[in-house]
N, C-alpha and C positions, 0 to 999 in steps of 0.2 A: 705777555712774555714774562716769565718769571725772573725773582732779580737774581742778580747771579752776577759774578766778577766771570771776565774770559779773554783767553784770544782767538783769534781764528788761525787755524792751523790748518796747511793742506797735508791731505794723506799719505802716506807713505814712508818715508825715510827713517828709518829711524831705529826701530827694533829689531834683535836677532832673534829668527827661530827659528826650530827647521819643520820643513811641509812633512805632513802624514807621509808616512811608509806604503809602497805597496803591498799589494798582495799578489800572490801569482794565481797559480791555473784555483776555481771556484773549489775544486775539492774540499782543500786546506784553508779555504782561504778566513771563514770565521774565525777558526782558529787562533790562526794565524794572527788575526786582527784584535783577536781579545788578549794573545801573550805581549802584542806592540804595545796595547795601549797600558797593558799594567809595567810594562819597561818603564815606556814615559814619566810612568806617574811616580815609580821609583826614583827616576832622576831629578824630578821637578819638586817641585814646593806645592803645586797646584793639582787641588782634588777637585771632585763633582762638587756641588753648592748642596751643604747641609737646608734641607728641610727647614727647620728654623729659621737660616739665615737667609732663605730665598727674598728676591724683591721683580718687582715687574721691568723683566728686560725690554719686554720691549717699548714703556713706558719712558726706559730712561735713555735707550739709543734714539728716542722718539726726539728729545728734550736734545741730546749730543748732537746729533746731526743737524739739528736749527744753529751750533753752534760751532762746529767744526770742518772745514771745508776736505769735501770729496771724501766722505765715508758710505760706504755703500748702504744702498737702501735698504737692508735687511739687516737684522741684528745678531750683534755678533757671539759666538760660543763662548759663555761665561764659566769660570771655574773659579774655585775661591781657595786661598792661600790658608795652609793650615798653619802658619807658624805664632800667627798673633790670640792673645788671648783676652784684649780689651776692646780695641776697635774691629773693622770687618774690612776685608783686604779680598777684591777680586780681579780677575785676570781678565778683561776683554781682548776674544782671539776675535779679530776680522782677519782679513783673506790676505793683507799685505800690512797690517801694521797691529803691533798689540797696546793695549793703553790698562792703565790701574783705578778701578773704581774706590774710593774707601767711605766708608757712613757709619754711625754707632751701631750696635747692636738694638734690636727691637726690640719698644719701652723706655728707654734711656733718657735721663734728660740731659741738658747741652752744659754739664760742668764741662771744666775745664780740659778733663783727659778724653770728652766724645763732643770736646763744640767744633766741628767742621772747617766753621768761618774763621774759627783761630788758628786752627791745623791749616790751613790755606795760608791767610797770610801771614804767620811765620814762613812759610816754604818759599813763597813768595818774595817774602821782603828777606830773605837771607842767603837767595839765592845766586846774587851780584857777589857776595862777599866770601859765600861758603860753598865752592863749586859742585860738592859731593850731593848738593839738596838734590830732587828729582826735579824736571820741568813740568810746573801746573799748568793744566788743558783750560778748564773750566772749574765755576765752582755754581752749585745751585743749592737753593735756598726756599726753592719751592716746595712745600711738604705734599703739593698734591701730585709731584709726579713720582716719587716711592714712599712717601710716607716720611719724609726726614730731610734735611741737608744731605749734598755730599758732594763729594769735589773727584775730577778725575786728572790723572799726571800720564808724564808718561812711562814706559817700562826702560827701566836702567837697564840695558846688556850685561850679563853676569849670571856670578854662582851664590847663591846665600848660602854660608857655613850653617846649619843649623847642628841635632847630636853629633851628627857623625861630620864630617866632611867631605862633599861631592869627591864621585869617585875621580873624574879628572883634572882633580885639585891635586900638584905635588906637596904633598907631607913630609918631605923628609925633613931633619931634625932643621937645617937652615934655613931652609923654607917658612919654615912655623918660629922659626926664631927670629924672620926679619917680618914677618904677619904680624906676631904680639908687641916685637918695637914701634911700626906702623899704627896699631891698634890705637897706643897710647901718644904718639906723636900728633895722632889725627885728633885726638881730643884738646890737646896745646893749641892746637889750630883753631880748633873752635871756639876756644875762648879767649884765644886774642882776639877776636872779631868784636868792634868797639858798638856793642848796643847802638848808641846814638848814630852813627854812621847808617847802620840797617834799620835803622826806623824801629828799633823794638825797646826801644828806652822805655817807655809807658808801661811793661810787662811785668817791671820793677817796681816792689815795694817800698825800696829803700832800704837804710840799717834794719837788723832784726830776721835778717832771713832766717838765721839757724833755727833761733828761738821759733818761727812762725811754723818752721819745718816739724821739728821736735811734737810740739802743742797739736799738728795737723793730722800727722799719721798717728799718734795717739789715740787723737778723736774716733778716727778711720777705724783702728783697731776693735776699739770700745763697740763701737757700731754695730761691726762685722763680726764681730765672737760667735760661737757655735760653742754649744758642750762640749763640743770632743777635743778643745784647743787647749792650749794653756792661758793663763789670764797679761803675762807678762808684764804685769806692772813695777816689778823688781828691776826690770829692763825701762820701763819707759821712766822709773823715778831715776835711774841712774843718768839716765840723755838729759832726761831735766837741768838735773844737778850739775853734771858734768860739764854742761854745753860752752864752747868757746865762742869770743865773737865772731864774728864774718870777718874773712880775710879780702873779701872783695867780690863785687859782683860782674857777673859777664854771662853773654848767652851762652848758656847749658842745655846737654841735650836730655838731660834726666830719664833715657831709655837708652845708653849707649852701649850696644854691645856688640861683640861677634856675629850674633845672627841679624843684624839691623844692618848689617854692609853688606853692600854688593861685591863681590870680587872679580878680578880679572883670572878666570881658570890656567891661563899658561904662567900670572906671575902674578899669585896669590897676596903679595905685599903692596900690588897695586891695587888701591881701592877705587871703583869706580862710581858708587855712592854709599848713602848714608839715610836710612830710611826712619820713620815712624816718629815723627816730631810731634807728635801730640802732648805732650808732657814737654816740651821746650818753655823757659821761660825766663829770665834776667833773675841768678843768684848765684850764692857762693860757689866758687870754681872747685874748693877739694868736697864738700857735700856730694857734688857730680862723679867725681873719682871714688867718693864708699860706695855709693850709691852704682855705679859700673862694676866695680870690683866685686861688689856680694854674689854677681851672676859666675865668676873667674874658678872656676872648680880644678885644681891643679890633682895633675896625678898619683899626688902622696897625700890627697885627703880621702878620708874613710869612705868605705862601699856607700854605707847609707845614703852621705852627701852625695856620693858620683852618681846615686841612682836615679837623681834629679838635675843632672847638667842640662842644659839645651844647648851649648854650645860646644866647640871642639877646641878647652883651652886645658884641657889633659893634654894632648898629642905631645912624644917628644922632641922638646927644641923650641917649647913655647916659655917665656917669661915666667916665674914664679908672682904672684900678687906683692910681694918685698919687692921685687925686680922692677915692679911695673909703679911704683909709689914711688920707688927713688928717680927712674928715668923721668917721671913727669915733675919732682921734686927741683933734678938737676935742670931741666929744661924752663921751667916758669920762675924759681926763685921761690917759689911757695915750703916753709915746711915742714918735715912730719912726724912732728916732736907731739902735738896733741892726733895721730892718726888713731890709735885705737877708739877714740871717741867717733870718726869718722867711719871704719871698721862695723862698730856697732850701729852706730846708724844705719850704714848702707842694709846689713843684713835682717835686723828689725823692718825697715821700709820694706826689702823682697818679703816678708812674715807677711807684713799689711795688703799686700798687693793680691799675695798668691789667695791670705784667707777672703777677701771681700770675691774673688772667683769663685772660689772654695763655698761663701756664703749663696751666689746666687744657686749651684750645683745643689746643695742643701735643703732651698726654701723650693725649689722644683721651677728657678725662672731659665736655666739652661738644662738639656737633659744628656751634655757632652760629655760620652765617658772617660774624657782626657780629664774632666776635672773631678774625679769620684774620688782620687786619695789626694787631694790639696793639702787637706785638713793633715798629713803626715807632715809635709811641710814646714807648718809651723812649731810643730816637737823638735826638729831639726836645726832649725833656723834660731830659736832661741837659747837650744845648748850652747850654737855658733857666737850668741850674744854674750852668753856669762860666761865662756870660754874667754873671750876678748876682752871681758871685764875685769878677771884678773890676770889681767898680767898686770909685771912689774910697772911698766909706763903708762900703764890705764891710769892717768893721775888728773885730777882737775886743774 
């Protein structure tokens, strides 16, 4: 038996979804049946499984079903979530319940943003304290049943905001104005949640986070350059320089955004979870807030920047990034007197992130044409930095 953390869970209860459409009389019915399913796929988040990212289904319902009570003997219709760009997110449809597969990408080794075992039990252990986590099924660890670690949760009911906003999401201007309050309330919440209580004290370094930070995506950057970037060392001697101490440590979700919640579609400010903790980890609570905000693309920022939103925090009636700094300011007691330091980070960190995707798309280790113009990106992202850098209150 391979090792693996689990519980046993009987089938059924649990996920919404609706059953295939019919078809009527044979005529029409191909048709028919190829316009339903490009509907679906319109509505959903879930496409066919990329070639690349394929793994042995039936190997790993082989491994589930040793572990999860009354899933049927046949394995189930797999589809893979297009919204992530680091780990690998798939949809197991069985006949009466759907479950979430996730594993690194092929190749990878187990740092920290693709170690499994860590993604697990953070989800795990913070699950008691932070209701929004997803509930883990199983985790395996065996590499000989796909080749990797990987852990399976279950499917949170909901809508994920990704560019646009699901069409039977209310958008009007209040709607989006009590979504982007929620937004930032949800993250207060998370960092009250006392490390030591969740068991995730250990995840901590201790003083020194900012610095550790700064020094880290530097390295990252350095790394991942490509010709066609800019060098941004003007930007990283500035974080250097500038960096304040740690105002305090608490679990951070260091991926937290609009398209990482699940929504309630009839009342959008109800969040029903909180996805993609791989990057969670015990440090400074406003680092998490630049670091969230760099993603915040408001409707009065320039074409170029909106041309790269993922999420729907243009829409009218949503909080401005000022808006969203002070409510979290007024609510924790933290505050944001050094924010442009914070500001610049977040939007350097998104630079780092998008170019190390940007880099494998490059050296030919993905050939996803979602990642062909990364590399704009980072021209983008660093004007955002030395815009931020003069301002008036950009002071050490």
């Amino acid at each position: 038996m391979s090792a693996l953390r689990s519980r046993r869970r009987p089938a059924g209860g649990g996920a919404e979804r609706s059953g295939p459409g019919r078809t009527g009389r044979r005529g029409g019915a191909v048709g028919r049946a190829r316009r339903d399913r490009a509907a679906r796929e319109r509505r959903t988040d879930d496409r066919p499984v990329r070639a690349e990212d394929a793994f042995d289904v039936e190997a790993a319902h082989a491994w589930l079903a040793a572990e999860v009570d009354g899933l049927p003997d046949h394995p189930p219709e797999v589809r893979q979530f297009a919204g992530g760009a680091s780990n690998l997110t798939y949809l197991l449809r069985y006949p009466d319940r759907d479950l979430i597969l996730r594993r690194p990408p092929a190749g990878t080794k187990a740092s920290s943003a693709h170690d499994m075992r860590r993604e697990h039990r953070i989800q795990a252990a913070l699950r008691p304290h932070f209701l929004y986590v997803p509930d883990i099924v199983a985790l395996c660890t065996d590499a000989a049943v796909i080749g990797g670690d990987f852990y399976v949760m279950e499917r949170i009911p909901g809508v994920v905001p990704r560019g646009s906003m699901p069409a039977e999401v209310d958008t009007a201007p209040a709607a989006m104005r009590a979504l982007g309050e929620r937004y930032v309330d949800l993250l207060v919440e998370l960092h009250s949640v006392d490390p030591e209580a969740a068991g995730l004290a250990d995840l901590g370094r201790g003083p020194g986070y900012v610095g550790r930070q700064v020094a880290g995506w530097s390295e990252r950057y350095r790394r991942a350059r490509t010709w066609n970037v800019p060098s941004f060392e003007r930007v990283m001697a500035w974080l250097d320089a500038k960096q304040p101490q740690d105002v305090g440590a608490c679990v951070i979700h260091n991926d937290f955004r609009l398209d990482n919640l699940v929504l309630d579609p009839t009342e959008p400010a109800r969040v029903r979870g909180v996805l993609d903790w791989e990057l969670a980890t015990v440090g400074d609570p406003l680092m998490d807030l630049g670091s969230s905000l760099a993603y915040w693309v408001e409707a009065g920022d320039g074409g170029v920047k909106r041309s790269f939103r993922r999420q729907p925090s243009h829409l009218p009636g949503m909080p401005t990034r000022a808006e969203l700094v002070a409510r979290y300011c007024e609510r924790t007691g933290q505050s944001a007197e050094r924010w442009p330091f914070y500001e610049v980070f977040g939007l350097f960190r998104l630079a780092v992130i998008a170019q190390q995707i940007y880099y494998r798309y490059h050296h030919r280790e993905t050939r996803n044409p979602a990642f062909r113009n990364f590399w704009i990106a980072a021209h983008l992202l660093e004007r955002g930095c030395r815009a931020a850098m003069r301002r008036p209150n950009a002071r050490g």
